[in-house]
C-alpha positions in Angstrom: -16.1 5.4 3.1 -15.2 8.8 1.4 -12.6 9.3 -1.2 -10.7 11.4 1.9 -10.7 9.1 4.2 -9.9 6.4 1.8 -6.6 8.7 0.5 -5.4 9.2 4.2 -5.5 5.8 5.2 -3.3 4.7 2.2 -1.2 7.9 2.5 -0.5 6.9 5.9 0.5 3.3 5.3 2.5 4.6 2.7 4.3 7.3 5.1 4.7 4.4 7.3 5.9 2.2 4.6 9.0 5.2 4.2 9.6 5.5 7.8 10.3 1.7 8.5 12.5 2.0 5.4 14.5 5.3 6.5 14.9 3.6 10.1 15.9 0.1 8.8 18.9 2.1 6.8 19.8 3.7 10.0 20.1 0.3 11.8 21.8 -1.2 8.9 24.8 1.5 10.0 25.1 -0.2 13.5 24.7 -3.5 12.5 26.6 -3.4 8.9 26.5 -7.1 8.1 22.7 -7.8 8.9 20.4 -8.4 5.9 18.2 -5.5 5.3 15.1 -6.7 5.0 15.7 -8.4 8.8 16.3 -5.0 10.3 12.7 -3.6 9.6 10.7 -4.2 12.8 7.7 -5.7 12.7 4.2 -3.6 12.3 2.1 -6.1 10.3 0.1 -6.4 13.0 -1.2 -2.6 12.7 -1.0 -3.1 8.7 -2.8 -6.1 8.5 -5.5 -4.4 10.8 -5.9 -1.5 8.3 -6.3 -3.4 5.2 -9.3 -5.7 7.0 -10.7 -2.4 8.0 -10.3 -0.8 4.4 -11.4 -4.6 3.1 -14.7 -4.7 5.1 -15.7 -1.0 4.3 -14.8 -1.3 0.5 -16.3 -4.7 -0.2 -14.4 -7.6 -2.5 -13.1 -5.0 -5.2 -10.4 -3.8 -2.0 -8.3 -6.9 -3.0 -6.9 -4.1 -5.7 -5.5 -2.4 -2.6 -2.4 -4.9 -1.5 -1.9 -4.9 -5.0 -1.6 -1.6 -5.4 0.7 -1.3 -2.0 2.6 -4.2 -2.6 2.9 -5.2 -6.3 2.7 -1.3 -7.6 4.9 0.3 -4.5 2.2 2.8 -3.8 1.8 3.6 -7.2 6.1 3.9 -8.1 6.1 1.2 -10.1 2.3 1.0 -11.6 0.7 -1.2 -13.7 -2.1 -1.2 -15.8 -4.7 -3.7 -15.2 -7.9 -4.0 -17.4 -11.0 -5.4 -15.7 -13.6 -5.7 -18.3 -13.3 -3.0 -21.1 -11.9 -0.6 -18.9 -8.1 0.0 -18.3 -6.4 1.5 -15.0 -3.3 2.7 -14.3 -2.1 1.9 -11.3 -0.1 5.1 -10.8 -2.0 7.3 -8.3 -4.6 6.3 -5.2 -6.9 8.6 -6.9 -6.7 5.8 -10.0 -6.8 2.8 -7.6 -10.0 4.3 -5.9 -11.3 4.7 -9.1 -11.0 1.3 -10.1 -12.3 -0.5 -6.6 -15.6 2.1 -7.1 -15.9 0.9 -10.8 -16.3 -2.7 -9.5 
């Protein structure tokens, strides 16, 4: 897999990541005493999909993806994470690429 293809896939589970977001708030407006997180509909199915598609490609080093999705927010709230003597920062998909390619 390219560095390309590698950025839109994660671009567009981010994007897809804002748009469940953006329509859960608008639910949360008809149904005002509903729990947030219950109001996002469920895609996991397509999500889980991708990151086994993005796993096989990338080999054991894509376990830094979910991480970066989930722990990092897409790269909002990074962290930097050392794996032997080198340091990334978490902050950009161009950094996490870098990181599963130093592996």
């Amino acid at each position: 897999m390219n560095k390309e293809t590698f950025k839109k896939a994660i671009k567009a589970l981010e994007e897809q990541d804002k748009h469940d977001d953006k329509c859960s708030k608008a639910i949360s407006i008809v149904y005002p005493n509903a729990f947030g997180v219950n109001l996002w509909y469920d895609n996991s199915i397509l999500v889980d999909a991708i990151l086994e598609l993005l796993k096989a490609e990338l080999g054991a080093a894509s376990d830094w993806i979910e991480y970066y999705i989930y722990e990092c927010d897409f790269g909002k709230n990074p962290n930097e994470v050392r794996v032997g003597k080198d340091v990334y920062n978490l902050d950009s998909v161009d950094n996490l690429w870098n990181l599963i390619n130093a592996q």
